[in-house]
N, C-alpha and C positions, 0 to 999 in steps of 0.2 A: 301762134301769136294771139293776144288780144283782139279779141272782137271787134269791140269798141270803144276810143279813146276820146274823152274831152281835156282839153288842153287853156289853160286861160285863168287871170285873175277872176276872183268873183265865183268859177263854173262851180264851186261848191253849193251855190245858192239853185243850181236846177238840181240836186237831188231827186227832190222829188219828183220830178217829171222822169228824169233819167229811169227810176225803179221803178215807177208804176207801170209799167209793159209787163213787166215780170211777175208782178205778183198777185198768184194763185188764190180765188176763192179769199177763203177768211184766215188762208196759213200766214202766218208772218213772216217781217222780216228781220234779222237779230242786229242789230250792229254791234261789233264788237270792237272795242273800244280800249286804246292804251291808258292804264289808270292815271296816267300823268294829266288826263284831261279832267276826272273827278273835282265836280264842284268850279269847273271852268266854265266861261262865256260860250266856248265851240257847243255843247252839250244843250244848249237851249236852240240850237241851228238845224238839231237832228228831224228830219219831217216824219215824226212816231203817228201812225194809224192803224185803228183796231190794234188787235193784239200783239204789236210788233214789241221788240224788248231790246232793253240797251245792256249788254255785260259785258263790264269792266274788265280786262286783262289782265291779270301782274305781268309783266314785264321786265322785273327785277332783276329776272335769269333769262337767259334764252330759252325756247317754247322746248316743252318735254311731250314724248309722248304719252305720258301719262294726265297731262294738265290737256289734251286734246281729245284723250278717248272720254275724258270727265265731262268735258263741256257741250261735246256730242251728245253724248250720253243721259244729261241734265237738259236737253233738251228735246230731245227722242222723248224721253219722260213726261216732259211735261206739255208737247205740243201734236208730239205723232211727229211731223211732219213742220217745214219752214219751207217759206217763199225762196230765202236768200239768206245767208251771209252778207254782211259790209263791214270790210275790215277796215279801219279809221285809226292813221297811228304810224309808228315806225317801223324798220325793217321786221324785227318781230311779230307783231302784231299782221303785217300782211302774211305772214309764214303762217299763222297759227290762224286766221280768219280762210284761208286755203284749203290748209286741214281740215278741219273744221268743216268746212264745207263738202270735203270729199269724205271723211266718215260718216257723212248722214245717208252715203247711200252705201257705201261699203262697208263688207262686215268683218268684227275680229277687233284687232286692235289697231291703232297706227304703225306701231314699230313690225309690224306684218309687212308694210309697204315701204320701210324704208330701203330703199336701191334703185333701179335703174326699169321703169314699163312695168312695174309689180301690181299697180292699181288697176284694178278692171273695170270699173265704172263709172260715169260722169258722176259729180257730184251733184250737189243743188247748185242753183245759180250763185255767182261772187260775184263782189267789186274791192275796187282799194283804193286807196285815199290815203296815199303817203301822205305823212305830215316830217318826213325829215326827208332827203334825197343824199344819194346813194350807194346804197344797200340793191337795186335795182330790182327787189322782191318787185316792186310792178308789175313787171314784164316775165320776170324769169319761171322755166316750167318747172322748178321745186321748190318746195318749202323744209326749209331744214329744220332738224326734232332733231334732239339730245335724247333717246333712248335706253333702253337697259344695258345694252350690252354695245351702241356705237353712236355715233354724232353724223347722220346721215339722211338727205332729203329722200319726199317720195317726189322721186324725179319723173314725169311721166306729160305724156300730151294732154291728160286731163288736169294737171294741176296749174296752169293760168288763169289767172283772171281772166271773165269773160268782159268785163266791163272796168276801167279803170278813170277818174278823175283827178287830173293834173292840175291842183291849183297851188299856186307857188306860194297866194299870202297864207297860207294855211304851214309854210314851214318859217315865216318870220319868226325872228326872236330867239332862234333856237338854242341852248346854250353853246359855246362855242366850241367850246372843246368834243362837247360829241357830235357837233356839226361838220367838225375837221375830219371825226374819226370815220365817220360818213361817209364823207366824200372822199377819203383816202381809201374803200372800198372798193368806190367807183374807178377811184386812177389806179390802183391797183389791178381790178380788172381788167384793165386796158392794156397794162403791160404786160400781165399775164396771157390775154387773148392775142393780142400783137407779135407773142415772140414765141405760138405755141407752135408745136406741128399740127395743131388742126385749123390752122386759121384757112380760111378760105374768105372772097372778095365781100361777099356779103356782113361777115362777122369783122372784117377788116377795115369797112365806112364807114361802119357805125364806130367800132375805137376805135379809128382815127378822130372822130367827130370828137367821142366824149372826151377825148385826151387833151385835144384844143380847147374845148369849155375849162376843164377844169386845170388845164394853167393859166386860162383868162383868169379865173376868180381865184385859185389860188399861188398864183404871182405877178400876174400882172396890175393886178386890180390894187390901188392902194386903200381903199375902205370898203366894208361889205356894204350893199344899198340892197334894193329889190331889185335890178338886175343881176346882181349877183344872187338871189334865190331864184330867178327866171332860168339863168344857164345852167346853175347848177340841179336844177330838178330834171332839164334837158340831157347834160349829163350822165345822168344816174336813170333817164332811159335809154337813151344811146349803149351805154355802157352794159345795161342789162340784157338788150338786144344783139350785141356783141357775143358774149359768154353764152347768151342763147343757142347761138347758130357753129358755138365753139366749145370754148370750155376753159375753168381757170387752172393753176397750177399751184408753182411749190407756197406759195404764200399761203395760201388757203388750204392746204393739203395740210401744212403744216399745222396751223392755226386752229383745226377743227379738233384736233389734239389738244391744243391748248383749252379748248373750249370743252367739252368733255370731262375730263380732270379737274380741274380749274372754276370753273363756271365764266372763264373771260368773255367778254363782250365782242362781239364779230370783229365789228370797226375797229376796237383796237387791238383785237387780238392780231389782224390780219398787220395792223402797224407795230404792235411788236415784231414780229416775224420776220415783216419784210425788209425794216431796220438791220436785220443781219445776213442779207441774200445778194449780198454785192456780187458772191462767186455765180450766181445765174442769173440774177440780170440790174448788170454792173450802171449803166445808162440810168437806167430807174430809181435805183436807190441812192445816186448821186443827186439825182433832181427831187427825190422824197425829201432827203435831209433837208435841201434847199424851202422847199414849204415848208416842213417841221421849222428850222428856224427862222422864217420869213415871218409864219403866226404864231409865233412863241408857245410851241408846244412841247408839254411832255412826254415823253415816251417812258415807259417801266421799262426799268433795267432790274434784272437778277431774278426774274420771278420763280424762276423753276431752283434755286442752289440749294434750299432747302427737301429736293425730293427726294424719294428714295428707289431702289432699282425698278421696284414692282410698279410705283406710280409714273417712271420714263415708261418703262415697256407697257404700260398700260396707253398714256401716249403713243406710242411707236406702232400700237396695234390698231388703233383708230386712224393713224394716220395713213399708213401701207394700204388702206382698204379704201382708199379714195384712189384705185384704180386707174381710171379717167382721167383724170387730175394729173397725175405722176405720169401719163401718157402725154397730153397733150405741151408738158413742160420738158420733157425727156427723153420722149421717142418710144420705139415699141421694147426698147431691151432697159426701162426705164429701172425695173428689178436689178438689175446688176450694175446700176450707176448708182440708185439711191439703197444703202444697204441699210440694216437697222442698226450696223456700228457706225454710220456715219452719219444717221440721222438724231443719232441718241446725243453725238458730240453737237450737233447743230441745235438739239434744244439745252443741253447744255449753257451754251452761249444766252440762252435768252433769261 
């Protein structure tokens, strides 16, 4: 779990109290930073002393392990050594401020650690600073990297933030549509955790909690206010804490294939997906639709009709290797329910 959490309008503005326990001598601290913030008002808030450094993220694509061994590695160069990581930004950016943070002490590459306790080392110190909610990267102990050969977290007891800041006006404004696709992460998680075989009571309070948040804000609520970024940053920790102490399934199993191929965005990859999963859980994607048209969203239809065998089975092989996943949605004989000729007609559909 996290260390420790400040929760509250405003807590953005103790930063710098928050950090300064941690930081070493005259090693810095880096904040890494979703470039959507570039030449924004937040970027003058950052508390920079001595040699600390602020680098930009793209964000464009979801975090590769290539763009995490570089930026480790661009700083291993140029510093020896950092106080910390501060990842500031959205579900990506906490992923890749992670990493990042666990490469400065371990060696080789990232995609070396993608799987399941492969990391040996603590990293340096982290924190994160959602500015969207949830993607539940706050809480959860991977960070997922798009790698050479799969789309797969370094899943491990070292990779949480040690230190996380919950300030809700820091996700105002957000655009809408990827604020939906967002929190359709989070409610997605929830019904994924809720109707896995691994749920037990503890991963089962927490989604129930976030489940209730997030049909407060997205159906009952008739306008979004700042309550609605209160519960829903709530939410997308709930929800992360959940999947934490469980694990998700076919939505994301699937989706990570999407992602991989594709370059599709989690959020919505995770709402394509789950748009076609009525046959595993029928309850949820009735009530999905019900949001989808409630906040007049789009969903892509047909993205995959133009592929070809090699580029499915290239999907189908990223996806069969989320393991986990396909356990926790299917049981232990989950191999002989989801087969790759039924999974190929399933992306089919999308």
């Amino acid at each position: 779990m996290v260390d420790y959490v400040v929760y509250g309008r405003g807590s953005f503005n103790q930063l710098d109290e928050i950090i300064e326990p941690r930081r070493q001598d005259d090693r810095p601290m880096i904040f890494l930073i979703d470039h959507f913030f570039k030449n924004k008002a937040l970027i003058h808030r950052i508390p920079l002393r001595g040699h600390d450094k602020v680098v930009f993220a793209d964000v464009t694509y979801e975090p590769k392990t290539s763009q995490v061994d570089q930026i480790a590695q661009d700083l291993k160069s140029e510093f020896g050594n950092v106080s910390g990581i501060i990842g500031l930004g959205g579900g990506s950016t906490m992923d890749l401020a992670k990493a990042v943070a666990l490469m400065m002490k371990n060696p080789g590459s990232s995609a070396g650690y993608q799987g399941w306790d492969l990391v040996k080392f603590p990293g340096v110190y982290k924190a994160g600073i959602p500015t969207l909610s949830g993607t539940g990267a706050e809480v959860s102990r991977t960070c997922v990297l798009t790698g050479p050969t799969k789309k797969l977290g370094m899943n491990s007891d070292f990779t949480p933030f040690d230190q996380i800041i919950l300030d809700p006006e820091l996700t105002a404004n957000a655009p809408v549509n990827q604020r939906f696709y967002t929190g359709m992460d989070c409610y997605i998680h929830c019904i994924e955790s809720l109707n896995g075989t691994y749920l037990n009571e503890f991963s089962k309070s927490y989604g129930e909690k976030a489940l209730e948040l997030c049909r407060k804000v997205f159906i009952e609520k008739k306008v979004w206010d700042d309550q609605s970024d209160d519960q829903l940053m709530m939410a997308s920790y709930a929800g992360g804490m959940s999947i934490a102490y469980s694990q998700v399934g076919v939505a994301h199993a699937v989706s990570y294939g999407l992602s991989y191929l594709l370059g599709t965005k989690h959020g919505i990859g995770n709402c394509i997906v789950f748009d076609k999963l009525e046959e595993f859980y029928p309850e949820g994607v009735k009530e999905f639709k019900l949001m989808v048209d409630k906040n007049k969203i789009d969903i892509p239809q047909d993205i995959t009709k133009d592929l070809t065998d090699e580029q499915f089975q290239s999907m189908i092989n990223v996806s069969l290797g989320m393991k986990p996943l396909w356990e926790n949605a299917l049981g232990k004989n989950w191999d002989k329910i989801m087969t790759s000729e039924r999974l190929r007609k399933l992306y089919e559909r999308l």
